[in-house]
Structure formats: structure tokens, C-alpha cells
N, C-alpha and C positions, 0 to 999 in steps of 0.2 A: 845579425841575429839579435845585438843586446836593443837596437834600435825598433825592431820590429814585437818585441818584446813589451817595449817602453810605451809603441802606438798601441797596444793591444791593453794595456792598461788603463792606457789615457782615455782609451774607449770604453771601459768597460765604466771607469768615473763618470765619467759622461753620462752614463745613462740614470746615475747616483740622483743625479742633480735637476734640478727642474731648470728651464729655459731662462727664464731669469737666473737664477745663481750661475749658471754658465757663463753669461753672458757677462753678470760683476767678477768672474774669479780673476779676470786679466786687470782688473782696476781695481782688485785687492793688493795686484803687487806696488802699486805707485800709492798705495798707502791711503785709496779713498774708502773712507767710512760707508757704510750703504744700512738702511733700518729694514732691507727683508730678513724676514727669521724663516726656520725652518720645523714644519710639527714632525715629531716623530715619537715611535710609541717608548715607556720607559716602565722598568719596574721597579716600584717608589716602596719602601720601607716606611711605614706609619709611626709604628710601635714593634714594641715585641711582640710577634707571632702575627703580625698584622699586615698588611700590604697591598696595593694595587696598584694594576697596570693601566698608567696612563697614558694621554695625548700631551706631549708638551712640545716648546718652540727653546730652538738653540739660536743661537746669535751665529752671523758670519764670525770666520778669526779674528782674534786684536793682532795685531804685529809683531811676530814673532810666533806666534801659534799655528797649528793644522789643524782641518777638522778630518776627523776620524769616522770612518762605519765600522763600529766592532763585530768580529768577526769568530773571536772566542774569549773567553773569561776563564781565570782560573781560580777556585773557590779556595778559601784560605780558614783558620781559625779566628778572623776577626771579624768575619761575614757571618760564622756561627754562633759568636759572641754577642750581637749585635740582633741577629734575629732569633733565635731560640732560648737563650739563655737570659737574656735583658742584664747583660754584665757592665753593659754601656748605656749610658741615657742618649737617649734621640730628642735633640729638640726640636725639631723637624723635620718636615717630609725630606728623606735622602735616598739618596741611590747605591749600592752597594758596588761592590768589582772594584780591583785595583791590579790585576795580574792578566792585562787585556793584551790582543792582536786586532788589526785594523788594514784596510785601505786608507790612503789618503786621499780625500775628496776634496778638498779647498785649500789651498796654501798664503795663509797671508804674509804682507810686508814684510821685509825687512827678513826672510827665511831665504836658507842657502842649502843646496844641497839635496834637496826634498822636490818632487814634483807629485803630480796627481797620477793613482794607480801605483804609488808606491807599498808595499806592505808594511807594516812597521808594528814595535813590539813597545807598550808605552810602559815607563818607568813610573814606578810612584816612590819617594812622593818626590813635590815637586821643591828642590832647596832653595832660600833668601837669593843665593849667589852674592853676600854684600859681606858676610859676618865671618872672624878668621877661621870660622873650622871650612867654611867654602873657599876662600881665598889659598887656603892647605890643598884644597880637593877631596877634605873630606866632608862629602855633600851628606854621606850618612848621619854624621854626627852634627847636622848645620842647627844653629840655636832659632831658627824660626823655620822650619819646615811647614807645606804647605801639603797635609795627605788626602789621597781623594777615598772616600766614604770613613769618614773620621769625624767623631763628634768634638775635634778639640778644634775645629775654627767654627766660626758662627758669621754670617750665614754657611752651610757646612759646601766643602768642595763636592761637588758630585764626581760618583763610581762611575764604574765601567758599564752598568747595567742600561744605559736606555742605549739606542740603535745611534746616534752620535755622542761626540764628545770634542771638545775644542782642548788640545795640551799642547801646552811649551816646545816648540821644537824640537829642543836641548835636551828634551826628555823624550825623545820619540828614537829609535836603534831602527833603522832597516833590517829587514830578514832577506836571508840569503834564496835566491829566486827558487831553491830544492828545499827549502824547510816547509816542513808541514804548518800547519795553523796552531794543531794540537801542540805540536812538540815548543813554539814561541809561546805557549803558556806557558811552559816549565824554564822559562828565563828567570824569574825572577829566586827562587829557589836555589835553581840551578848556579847563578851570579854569586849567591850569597853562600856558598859553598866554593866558587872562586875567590872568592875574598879571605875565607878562611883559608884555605891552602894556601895562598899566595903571604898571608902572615906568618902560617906555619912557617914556609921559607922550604915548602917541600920540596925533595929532591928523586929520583929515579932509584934510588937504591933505598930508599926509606922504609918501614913496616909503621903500618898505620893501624890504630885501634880505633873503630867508629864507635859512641856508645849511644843506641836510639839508632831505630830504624824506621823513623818515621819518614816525610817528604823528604826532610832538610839530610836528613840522615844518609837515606839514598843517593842521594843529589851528591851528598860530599864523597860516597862510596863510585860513585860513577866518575865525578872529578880525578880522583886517585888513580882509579884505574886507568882513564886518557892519559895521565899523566906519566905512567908507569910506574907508579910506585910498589915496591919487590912485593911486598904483603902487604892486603886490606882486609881486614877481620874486624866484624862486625858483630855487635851483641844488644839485646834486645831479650825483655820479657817476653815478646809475640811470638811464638816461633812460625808460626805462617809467614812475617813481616822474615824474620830470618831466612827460611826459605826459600821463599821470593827472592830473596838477596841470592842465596847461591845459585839458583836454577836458571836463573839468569844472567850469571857471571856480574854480580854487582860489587862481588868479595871471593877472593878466595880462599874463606874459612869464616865458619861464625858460630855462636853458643850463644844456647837461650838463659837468661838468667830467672830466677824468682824474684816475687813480689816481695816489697819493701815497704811496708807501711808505719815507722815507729819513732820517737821522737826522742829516744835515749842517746846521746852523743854515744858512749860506747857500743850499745846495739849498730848505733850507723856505722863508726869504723869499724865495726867485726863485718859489718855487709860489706863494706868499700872494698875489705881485702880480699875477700869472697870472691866478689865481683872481678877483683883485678885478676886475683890466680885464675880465674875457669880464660879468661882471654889468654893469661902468660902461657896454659897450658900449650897455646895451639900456635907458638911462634919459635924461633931457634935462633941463637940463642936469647935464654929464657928472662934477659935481666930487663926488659922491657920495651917497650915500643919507642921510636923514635920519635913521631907524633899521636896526639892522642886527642881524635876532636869532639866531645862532650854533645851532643846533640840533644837530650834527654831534657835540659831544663831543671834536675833536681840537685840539691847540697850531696847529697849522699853519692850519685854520679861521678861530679864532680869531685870529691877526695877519690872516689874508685880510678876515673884521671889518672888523677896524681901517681897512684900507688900502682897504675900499671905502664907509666912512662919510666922511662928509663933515666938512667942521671943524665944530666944535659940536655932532656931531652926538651918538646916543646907540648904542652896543654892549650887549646883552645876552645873556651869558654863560650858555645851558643846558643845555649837554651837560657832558658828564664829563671833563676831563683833565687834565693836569700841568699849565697854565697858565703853562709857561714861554717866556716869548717875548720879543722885541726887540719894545718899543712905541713906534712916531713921534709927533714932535711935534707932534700933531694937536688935543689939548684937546678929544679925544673922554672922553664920558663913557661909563666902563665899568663894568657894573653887573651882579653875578651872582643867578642865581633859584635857589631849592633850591623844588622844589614849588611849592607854592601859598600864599598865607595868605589864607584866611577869603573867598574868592574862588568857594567853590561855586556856595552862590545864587546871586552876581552871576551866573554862568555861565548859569545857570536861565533867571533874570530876562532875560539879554543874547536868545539863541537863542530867547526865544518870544517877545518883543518885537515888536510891529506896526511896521512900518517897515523892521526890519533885513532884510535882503536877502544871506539867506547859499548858499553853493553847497550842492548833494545832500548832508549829513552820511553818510549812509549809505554811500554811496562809498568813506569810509574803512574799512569794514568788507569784509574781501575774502571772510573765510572763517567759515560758522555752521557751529557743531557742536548735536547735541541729545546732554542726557544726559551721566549721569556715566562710560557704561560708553565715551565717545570723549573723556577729557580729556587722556590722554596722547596720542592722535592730533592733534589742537587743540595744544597744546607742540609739539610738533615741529616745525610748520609757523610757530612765532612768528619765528623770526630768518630767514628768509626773505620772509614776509607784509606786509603793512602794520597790519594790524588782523583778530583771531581771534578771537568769543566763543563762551563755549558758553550755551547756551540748555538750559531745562530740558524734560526729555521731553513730547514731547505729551498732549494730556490733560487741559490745564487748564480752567478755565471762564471763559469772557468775563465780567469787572464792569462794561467798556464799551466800549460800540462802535468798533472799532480799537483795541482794545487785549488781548489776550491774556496772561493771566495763568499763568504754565505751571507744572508741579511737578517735581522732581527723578524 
């Protein structure tokens, strides 16, 4: 079965490829160089609010890389950043997407483990692998990272947006032959919500307060719950966003909170503890959460954290902000995440695991787009949504049953 599986893929690449590149992919493995390129269409970011879909040529792999046909993209707030808001300088034409799924169509040199008609879920970014926080394994925190649609290298790495892409091996996770397309978008999210747990140091009898119900929020509410942690309560200004959480068993229990807009250090601690008691309300007993993971991004949050964990307990720090705050004497332990480190698999491995008992993942998905010619409609809708991807035009051909392989 896993062999006949394996031919039906290899077949389905095949048809990927034009006659010439099939015929270099076996003399890609002995490491011969070859100068055919390949055009395919891409959707190029200009400027802010500007863009066109072009015809461009990708190179065979270098040695150690795959090329990829994406398959789905998952839109993030750095793709909204970058095209609607101009929060980022462009210095030239780039391509967006870093949250992609793919086939693997060409496997160059010196790659192990990976064949053609593989699916795979690619990692950004890509780390040094030279400098000690990679040598540690923490690739999230590598002091020269490599991101793709990121205006901090020049000339800039390209996204996930044209119809190939050539990435690192080492950065490339197989999906399990039953995951959907849809649901390896939500790897990347999902990972970094493993990562948090996994520092928490969470346990099966733990009560967890999520604060932020946004992607990452969810994502860490869904972890918990595979997890089996006793209580996940979840709070959030949206109450749809909360909602959503219980109606789909992403928590069981959550409060909406009020808006916070004010810059008086006292005002803030009167919200913080505001904030903390409406969650204490809804847990037994009442002296605080074991863990407490901050999703929200804000100082004010973040003391609410504090003052709704428990003594001993643990803070984890993943949203973005000034971290300026008044900390009580609590012997809480506070611990910040930047991304993920080396946490994919695990992610892979956690979600398809016999046993684990997780809510609809899909559910976080609000809005599919098909196609390159609706990416900037897809944008638009991210800082509003909970979760956007675009999916590639119909037309692909099935490698297996419930699964759909689609082309740009």
C-alpha cells in the first residue's frame, strides 16, 4: 500500500515537470549542475497596495534543497503589514507567503529522506545552522536568520506566493499521508503554541488561562486541550472570538473582557486586576492558574498574567510589547517565546497522534481564497479574520484519497 502510494505520487510529479527536467532530476542526485530554469507564474509585491502577477524562471535545487509546487499559503500579519499598511519598506519586487504546503517535485544532491510526490509543510525562516544559539537548537533565536518575504536581507528571500520555490531540506516536515492541505497551514501557529507549552512545562492536571484569542491564542487553546490539561479558559475582548472558542470546545470556559486604551500606570494595574479576577472567577480553586500564556501582545496583559497565575506558577510571554510593567511578589516564573525552536515535527507527531483528542482544527480557518489572481483580496481580510489561506487554483490532480493536490 505505502509503495503503491509512493508510485502514485512519483506519478503525479511527473507530470509537474517538463521532459527535460525529468530527465536532469536523476543527475541532480550525483550533484550535476544543469542551466535549465523553469517560468512559472508569481504574485510580486511592488509597493504598498501595488502588485503584479508575473512570469518568472526558478533555477533547478543547489544541494541540499527541494523544489516545491505550493499547494496552500497561510496569510499572517506580516503579509498585511507589508502590503496594506506600508509598515515595511520594499526595496524590491518580493513575493509574500512564509506559512506554505507543497509537493515535492525535484530533489537535489546531497538530500536524504525526501523523494518526489512527497508533501511537505515548509518552515520559515531558514537559520545560519553555524552561530551558538543553532549549535543549542535554538534555530528560533539563530543570530543570522534567513526569512522568506522579509525586507531584512537584500536581495530579499522570496515567499511562498509564485507556483515554485526552491527551500532547505532541513526546513521542509513531511505531512502525514491523512492531513489535509488546509490543516499544514496551520503548522506554523500551531508549532509555536507547542513551543510555548512545552516551556510552560505543562502537565495533565494543569488549569491554563489563555489571554488573546486570536490565531496564536487558539492554536495554544487547542494544544492544551490535546494535551489534556484539567482547565483551559480563555479571555478576550471579541466575544465572537470567545465563542468560537467554546462552541467548538477550544476551552472549557472563557470571559469577554473590556477595552483598554490608557497610559496611566495606575489605570493599567486597576485593568490588570480587573482582568485577572473576571478569569479567577471561572476556576476552583480560586488562587490562580497554573499557567498563564499571554497571547495579546500588550504591557497591561501581561501584569493581568501575572496577577491571574498562581504562586509558583508559570507566565508565558507571546505577543509583542514594551514589557514595561510593575511585577508582584509572586515567584511566578516568567518566560518569553520568540517563535518556535525545532518544534515542527513535534507539532506533526503531537496532532496525528492516536489518543490525542483535539477540537475541529479547521475551525480556525475562516476564510479560503483559490488562486493568485485573489491574494490581495485574502490580505485584506487578515486583520480582521482569525485565519485566511489562499489555496491554489483548481485543477490539480488527486495522489490520494482525500487529499487534493492543487496548482497555482
Amino acid at each position: 500500500m505505502v509503495a503503491t502510494t509512493r508510485s502514485r505520487r512519483k506519478g503525479y510529479a511527473r507530470m509537474l515537470l517538463s521532459r527535460a527536467e525529468w530527465r536532469l532530476h536523476v543527475r541532480l542526485q550525483d550533484g550535476q549542475r544543469q542551466s535549465i530554469k523553469h517560468h512559472h507564474l508569481a504574485w510580486i509585491l511592488q509597493k504598498m497596495r501595488a502588485h503584479v502577477a508575473a512570469t518568472e524562471f526558478i533555477n533547478l535545487p543547489e544541494p541540499g534543497e527541494l523544489q516545491i509546487t505550493i499547494g496552500a499559503v497561510g496569510l499572517g500579519t506580516t503579509d498585511l503589514q507589508y502590503y496594506l499598511k506600508g509598515d515595511v519598506q520594499v526595496n524590491e519586487r518580493m513575493c509574500l507567503g512564509h506559512q506554505a504546503v507543497g509537493t515535492v517535485i525535484l530533489v537535489g544532491a546531497q538530500v536524504d529522506g525526501f523523494q518526489i510526490g512527497d508533501v511537505v509543510a515548509i518552515e520559515a525562516p531558514v537559520p545560519c545552522k553555524s552561530c551558538p544559539r543553532c549549535h543549542e537548537g535554538f534555530f528560533n533565536t539563530c543570530y543570522d536568520p534567513t526569512y522568506r518575504d522579509s525586507e531584512d536581507q537584500y536581495p530579499h528571500f522570496r515567499g511562498d506566493f509564485p507556483a515554485r520555490v526552491n527551500n532547505p531540506a532541513f526546513r521542509c516536515h513531511k505531512l502525514p499521508p491523512k492531513m489535509p492541505l488546509d490543516i499544514g497551514t496551520l503548522l506554523e501557529p500551531l508549532s509555536v503554541a507547542m513551543y510555548a507549552t512545552e516551556r510552560a512545562k505543562l502537565e495533565p492536571n494543569h488549569s491554563v488561562l489563555i489571554l488573546g484569542a486570536d490565531i496564536l491564542g487558539l492554536s495554544c487553546a487547542a494544544v492544551c486541550i490535546g494535551a489534556g490539561a484539567h482547565r483551559v479558559i480563555i479571555a478576550d475582548v471579541r466575544k465572537d472570538r470567545m465563542m468560537l472558542a467554546l462552541d467548538n470546545r477550544f476551552a472549557t470556559d472563557g470571559t469577554t473582557i473590556p477595552m483598554f486604551d490608557g497610559d496611566d500606570i495606575k489605570e493599567q494595574l486597576h485593568y490588570a486586576r480587573k482582568t485577572a479576577g473576571r478569569a479567577l472567577q471561572l476556576t476552583k480553586p480560586s488562587d490562580g492558574f497554573d499557567v498563564v500564556l499571554d497571547c495579546a501582545g500588550t504591557d497591561v496583559f501581561t501584569q493581568a498574567a501575572v496577577y491571574a497565575c498562581r504562586v509558583g506558577g508559570k507566565v508565558i510571554v507571546m505577543g509583542h510589547g514594551d514589557r514595561i510593567q510593575e511585577i508582584p511578589d509572586r515567584e511566578v516564573d516568567i518566560s518569553g517565546t520568540f517563535g518556535r525552536a525545532s518544534s515542527y515535527q513535534t507539532t506533526i507527531d503531537f496532532i496525528t497522534r492516536p489518543g490525542v483528542k483535539l477540537p475541529d482544527l479547521r475551525q480556525l480557518i475562516t476564510h479560503r481564497y483559490e488562486g493568485l489572481a485573489n491574494v490581495s483580496s485574502a490580505i485584506k481580510m487578515v486583520s480582521t479574520e482569525l485565519k485566511v489561506i489562499i489555496l491554489a487554483s483548481k485543477g490539480g490532480r488527486q495522489v490520494k484519497k482525500g487529499r487534493k493536490v492543487l496548482l497555482f
